[in-house]
MIZARO-578932 format. One record per atom (N, C-alpha, C): residue in one letter; x, y, z; atom name; residue number from 1. Coordinates in steps of 0.05 Angstrom, whole numbers, plus 5000, padded with zeros to 4 digits. Atoms other than C-alpha are relative to their C-alpha. Layout:
! MIZARO-578932
PT   resn      X      Y      Z   name   resi
PT      A      X      Y      Z     CA    NUM
...
This chain:
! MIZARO-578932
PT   resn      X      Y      Z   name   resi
PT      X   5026   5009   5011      N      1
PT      X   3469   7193   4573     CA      1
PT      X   4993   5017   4976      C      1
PT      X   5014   4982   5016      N      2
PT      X   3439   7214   4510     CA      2
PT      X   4971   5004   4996      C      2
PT      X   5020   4990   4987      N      3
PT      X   3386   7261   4508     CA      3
PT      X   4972   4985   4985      C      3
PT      X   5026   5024   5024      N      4
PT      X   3343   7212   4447     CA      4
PT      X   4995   4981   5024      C      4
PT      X   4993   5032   4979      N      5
PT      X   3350   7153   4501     CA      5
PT      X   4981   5017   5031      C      5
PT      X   4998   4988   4974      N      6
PT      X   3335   7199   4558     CA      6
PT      X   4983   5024   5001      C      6
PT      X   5012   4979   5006      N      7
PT      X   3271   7251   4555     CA      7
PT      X   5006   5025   5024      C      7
PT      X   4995   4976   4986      N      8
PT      X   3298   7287   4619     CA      8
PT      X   5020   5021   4999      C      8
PT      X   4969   4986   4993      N      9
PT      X   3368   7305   4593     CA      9
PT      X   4985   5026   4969      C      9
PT      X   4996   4978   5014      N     10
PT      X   3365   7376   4548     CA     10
PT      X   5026   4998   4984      C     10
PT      X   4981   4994   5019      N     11
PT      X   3406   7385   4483     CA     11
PT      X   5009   5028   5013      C     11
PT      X   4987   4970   4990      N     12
PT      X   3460   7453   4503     CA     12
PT      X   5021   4995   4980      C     12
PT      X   4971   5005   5013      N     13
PT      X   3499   7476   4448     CA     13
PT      X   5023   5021   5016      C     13
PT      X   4982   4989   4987      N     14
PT      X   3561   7493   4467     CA     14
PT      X   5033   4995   4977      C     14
PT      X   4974   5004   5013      N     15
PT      X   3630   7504   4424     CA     15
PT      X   5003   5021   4974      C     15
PT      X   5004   4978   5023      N     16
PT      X   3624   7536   4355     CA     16
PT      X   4985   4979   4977      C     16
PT      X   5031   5016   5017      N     17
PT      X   3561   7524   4307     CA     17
PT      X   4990   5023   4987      C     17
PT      X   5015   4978   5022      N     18
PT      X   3521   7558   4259     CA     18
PT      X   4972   4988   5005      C     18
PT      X   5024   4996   4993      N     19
PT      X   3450   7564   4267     CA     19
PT      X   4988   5018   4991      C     19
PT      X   5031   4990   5016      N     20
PT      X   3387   7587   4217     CA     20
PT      X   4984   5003   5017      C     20
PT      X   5022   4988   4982      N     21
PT      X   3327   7620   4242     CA     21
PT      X   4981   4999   4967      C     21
PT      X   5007   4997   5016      N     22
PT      X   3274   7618   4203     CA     22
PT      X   4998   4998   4969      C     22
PT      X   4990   4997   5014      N     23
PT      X   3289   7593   4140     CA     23
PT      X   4983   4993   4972      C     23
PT      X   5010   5002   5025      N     24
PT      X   3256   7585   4073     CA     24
PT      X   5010   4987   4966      C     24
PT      X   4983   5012   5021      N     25
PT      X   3266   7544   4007     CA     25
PT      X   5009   5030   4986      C     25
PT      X   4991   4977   5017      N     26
PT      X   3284   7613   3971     CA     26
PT      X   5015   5015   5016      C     26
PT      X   4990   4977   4983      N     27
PT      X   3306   7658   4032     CA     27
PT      X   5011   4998   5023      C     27
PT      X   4985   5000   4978      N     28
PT      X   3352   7657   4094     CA     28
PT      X   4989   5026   5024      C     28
PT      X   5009   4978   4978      N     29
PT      X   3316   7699   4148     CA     29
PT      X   5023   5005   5019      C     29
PT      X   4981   5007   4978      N     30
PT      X   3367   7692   4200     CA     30
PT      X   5023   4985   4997      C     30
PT      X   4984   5016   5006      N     31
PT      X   3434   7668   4211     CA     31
PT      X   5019   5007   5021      C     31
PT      X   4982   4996   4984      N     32
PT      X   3489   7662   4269     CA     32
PT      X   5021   4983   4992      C     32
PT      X   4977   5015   5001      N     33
PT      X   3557   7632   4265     CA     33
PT      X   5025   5009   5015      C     33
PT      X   4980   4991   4979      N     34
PT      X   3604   7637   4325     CA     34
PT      X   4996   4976   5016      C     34
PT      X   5001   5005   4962      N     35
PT      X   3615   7613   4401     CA     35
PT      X   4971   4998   5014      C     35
PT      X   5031   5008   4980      N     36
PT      X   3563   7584   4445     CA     36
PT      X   5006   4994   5019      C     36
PT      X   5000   5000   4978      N     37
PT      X   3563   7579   4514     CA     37
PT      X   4975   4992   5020      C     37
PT      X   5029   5006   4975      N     38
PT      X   3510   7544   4556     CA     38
PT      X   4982   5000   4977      C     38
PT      X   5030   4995   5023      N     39
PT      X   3463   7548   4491     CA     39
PT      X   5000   5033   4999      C     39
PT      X   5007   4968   5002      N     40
PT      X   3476   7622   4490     CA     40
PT      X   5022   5001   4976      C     40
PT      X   4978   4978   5016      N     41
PT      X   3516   7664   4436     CA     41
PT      X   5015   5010   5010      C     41
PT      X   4996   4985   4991      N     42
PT      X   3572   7679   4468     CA     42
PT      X   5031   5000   4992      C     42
PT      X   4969   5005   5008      N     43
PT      X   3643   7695   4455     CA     43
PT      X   5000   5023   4958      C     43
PT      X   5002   4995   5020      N     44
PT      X   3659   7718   4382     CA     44
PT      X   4978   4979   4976      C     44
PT      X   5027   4994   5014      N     45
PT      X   3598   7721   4329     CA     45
PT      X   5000   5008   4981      C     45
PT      X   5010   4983   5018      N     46
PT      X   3572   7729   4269     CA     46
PT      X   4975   5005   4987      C     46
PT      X   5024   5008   5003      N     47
PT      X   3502   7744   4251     CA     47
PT      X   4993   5019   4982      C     47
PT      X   5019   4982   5026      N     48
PT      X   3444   7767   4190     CA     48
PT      X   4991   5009   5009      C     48
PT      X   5033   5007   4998      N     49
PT      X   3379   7786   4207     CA     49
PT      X   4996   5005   4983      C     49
PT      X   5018   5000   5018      N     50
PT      X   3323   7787   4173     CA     50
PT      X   4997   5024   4982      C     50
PT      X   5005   4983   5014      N     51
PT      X   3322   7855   4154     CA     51
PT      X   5030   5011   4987      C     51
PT      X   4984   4998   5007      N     52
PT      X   3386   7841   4129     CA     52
PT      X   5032   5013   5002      C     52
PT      X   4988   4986   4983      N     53
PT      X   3436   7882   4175     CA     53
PT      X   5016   4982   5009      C     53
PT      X   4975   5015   5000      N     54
PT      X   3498   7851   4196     CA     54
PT      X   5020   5003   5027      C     54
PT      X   4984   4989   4985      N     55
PT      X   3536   7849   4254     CA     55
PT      X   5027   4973   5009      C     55
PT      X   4980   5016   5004      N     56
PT      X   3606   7814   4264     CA     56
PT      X   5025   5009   5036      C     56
PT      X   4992   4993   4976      N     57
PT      X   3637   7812   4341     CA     57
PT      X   4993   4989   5023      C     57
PT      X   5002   5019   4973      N     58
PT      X   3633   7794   4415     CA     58
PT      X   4963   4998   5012      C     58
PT      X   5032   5001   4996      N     59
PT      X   3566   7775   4442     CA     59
PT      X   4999   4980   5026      C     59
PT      X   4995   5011   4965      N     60
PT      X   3555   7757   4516     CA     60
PT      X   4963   4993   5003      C     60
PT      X   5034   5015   4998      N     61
PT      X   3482   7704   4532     CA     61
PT      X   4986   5019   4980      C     61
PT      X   5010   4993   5030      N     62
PT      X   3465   7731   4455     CA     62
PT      X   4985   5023   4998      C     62
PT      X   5000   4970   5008      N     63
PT      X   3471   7798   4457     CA     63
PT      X   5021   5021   4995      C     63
PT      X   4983   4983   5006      N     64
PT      X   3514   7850   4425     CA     64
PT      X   5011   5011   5030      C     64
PT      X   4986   4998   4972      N     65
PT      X   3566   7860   4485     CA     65
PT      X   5031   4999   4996      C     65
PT      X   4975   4997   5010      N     66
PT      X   3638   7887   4470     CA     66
PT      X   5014   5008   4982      C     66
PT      X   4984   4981   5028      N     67
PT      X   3680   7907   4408     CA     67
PT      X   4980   4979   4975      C     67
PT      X   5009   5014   5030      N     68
PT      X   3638   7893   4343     CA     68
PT      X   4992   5022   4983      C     68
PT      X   5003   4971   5033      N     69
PT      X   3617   7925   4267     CA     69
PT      X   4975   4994   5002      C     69
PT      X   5025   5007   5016      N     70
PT      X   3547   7926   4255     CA     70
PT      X   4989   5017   4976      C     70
PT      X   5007   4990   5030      N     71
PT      X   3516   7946   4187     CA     71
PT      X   4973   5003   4995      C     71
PT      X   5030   4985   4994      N     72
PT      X   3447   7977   4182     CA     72
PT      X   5002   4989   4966      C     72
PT      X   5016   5009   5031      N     73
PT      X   3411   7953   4103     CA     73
PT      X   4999   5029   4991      C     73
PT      X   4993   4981   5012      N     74
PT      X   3414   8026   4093     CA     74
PT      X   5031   5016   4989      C     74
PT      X   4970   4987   4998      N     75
PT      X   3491   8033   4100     CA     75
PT      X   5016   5003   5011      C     75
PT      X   4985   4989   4980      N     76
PT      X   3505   8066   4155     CA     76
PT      X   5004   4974   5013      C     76
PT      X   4985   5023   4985      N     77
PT      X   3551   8029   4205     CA     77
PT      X   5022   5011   5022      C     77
PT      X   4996   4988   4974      N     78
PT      X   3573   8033   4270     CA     78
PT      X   5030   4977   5006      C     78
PT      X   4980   5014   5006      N     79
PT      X   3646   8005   4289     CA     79
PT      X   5007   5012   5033      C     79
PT      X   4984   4995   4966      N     80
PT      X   3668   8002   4370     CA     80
PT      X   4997   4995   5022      C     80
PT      X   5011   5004   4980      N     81
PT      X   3637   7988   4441     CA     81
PT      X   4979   4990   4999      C     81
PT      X   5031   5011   4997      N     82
PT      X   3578   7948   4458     CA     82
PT      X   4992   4995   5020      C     82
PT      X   5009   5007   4973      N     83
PT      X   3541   7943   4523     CA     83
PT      X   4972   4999   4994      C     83
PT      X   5028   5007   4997      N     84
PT      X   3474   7912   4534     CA     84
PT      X   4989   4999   4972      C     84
PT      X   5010   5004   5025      N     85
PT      X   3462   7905   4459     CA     85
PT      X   4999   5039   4985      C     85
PT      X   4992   4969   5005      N     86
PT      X   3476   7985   4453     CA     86
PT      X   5027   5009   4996      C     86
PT      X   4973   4981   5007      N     87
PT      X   3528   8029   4422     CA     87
PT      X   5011   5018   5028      C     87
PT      X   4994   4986   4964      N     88
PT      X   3569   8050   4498     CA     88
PT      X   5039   4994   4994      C     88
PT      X   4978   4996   5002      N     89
PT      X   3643   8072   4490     CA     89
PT      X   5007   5006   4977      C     89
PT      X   4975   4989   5017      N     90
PT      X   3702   8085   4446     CA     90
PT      X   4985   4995   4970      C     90
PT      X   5003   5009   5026      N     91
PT      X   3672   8083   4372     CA     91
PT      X   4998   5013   4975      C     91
PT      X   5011   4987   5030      N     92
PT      X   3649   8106   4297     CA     92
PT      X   4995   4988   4988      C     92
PT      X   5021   5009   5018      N     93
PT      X   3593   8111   4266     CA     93
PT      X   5004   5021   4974      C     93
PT      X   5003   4981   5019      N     94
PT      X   3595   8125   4192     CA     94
PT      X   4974   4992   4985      C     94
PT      X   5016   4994   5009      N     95
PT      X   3537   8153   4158     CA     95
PT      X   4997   4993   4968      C     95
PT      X   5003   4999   5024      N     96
PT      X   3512   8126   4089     CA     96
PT      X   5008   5018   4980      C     96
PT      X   4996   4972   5013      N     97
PT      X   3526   8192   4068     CA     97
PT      X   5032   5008   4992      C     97
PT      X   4969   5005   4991      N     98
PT      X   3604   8187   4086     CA     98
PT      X   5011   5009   5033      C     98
PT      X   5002   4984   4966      N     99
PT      X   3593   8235   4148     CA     99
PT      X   5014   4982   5019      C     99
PT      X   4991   5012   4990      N    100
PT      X   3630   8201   4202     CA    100
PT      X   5001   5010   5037      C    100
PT      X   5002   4992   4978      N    101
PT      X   3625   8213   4279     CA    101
PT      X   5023   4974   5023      C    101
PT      X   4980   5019   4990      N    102
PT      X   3680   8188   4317     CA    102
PT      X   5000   5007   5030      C    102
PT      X   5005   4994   4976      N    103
PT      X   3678   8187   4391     CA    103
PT      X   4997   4981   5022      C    103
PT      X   5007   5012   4979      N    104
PT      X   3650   8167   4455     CA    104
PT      X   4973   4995   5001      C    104
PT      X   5019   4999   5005      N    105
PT      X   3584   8142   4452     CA    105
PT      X   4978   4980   5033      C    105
PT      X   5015   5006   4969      N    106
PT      X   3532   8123   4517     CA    106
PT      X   4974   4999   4990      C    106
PT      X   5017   5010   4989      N    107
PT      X   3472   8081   4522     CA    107
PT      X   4987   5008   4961      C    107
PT      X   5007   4989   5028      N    108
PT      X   3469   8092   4431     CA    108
PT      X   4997   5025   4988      C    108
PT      X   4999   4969   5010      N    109
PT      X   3477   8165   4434     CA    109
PT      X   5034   5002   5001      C    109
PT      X   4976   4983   5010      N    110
PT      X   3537   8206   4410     CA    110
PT      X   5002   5010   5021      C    110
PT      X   4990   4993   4971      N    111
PT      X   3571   8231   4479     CA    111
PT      X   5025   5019   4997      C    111
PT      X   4977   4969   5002      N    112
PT      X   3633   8274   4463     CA    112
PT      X   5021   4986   4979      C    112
PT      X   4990   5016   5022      N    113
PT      X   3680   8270   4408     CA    113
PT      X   5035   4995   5016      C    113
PT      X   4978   5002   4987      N    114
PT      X   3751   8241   4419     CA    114
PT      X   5029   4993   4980      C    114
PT      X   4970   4997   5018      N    115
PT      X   3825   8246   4380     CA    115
PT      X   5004   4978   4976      C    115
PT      X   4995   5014   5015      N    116
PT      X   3823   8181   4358     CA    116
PT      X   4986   4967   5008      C    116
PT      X   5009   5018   4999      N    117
PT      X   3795   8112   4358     CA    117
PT      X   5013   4974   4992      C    117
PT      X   4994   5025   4996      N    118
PT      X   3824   8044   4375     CA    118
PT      X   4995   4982   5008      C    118
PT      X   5002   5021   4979      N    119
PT      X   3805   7979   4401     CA    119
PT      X   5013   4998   5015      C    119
C-alpha cells in the first residue's frame, strides 16, 4: 500500500539517502548522507551541522556510535571510538594548535596514553 493512498501507513526511510535540515535559499544548516535504518541514521554517515563541524563515520539510531573523524569549526579534531555520541576508546585528538593526544579516551575525557593507534 502506499502511504499517499493510505493515511495510516508511515513513510520509513530506509537504505542510503541524503537529507537537509533546515535549509535556506543562501545557506545549508544541516546535512546527512549515509545509511538509514528504520528512519534512523544508522550504519556509515556523513554529516554538517549548523555550526559547521563535520563528522564522517558509523552512527547507530543517529548517533555518533563507533569508529569516526569529527571536525570542530575551530580545527581541532578528534579521530577513533565513539560510544553514545562520546569520544570512548582507542583514539586522537589533534589540537588546532598541532598538539596531539593519542590514547585511550572514556566517556570524552583523555584516560591514559597508549603506543599507538589503529582502527
Amino acid at each position: 500500500m502506499d502511504p499517499a493512498t493510505n493515511p495510516n501507513l508511515k513513510r520509513v526511510r530506509h537504505g542510503i539517502g541524503i537529507q537537509l535540515f533546515g535549509t535556506t535559499d543562501d545557506n545549508l544548516l544541516c546535512k546527512y548522507e549515509g545509511e538509514w535504518d528504520r528512519d534512523q541514521r544508522s550504519g556509515e554517515g556523513f554529516c554538517i551541522f549548523p555550526d559547521k563541524s563535520v563528522y564522517h563515520g558509523t552512527l547507530r539510531n543517529s548517533i555518533k556510535d563507533g569508529y569516526g573523524k569529527f571536525k570542530w569549526p575551530n580545527g581541532d579534531a578528534y579521530e577513533g571510538n565513539w560510544k553514545a555520541e562520546r569520544m570512548d576508546g582507542g583514539g586522537k585528538f589533534t589540537h588546532s594548535t598541532g598538539n596531539v593526544l593519542v590514547g585511550v579516551y572514556k566517556n570524552n575525557y583523555f584516560h591514559k596514553v597508549i603506543d599507538h593507534f589503529s582502527k
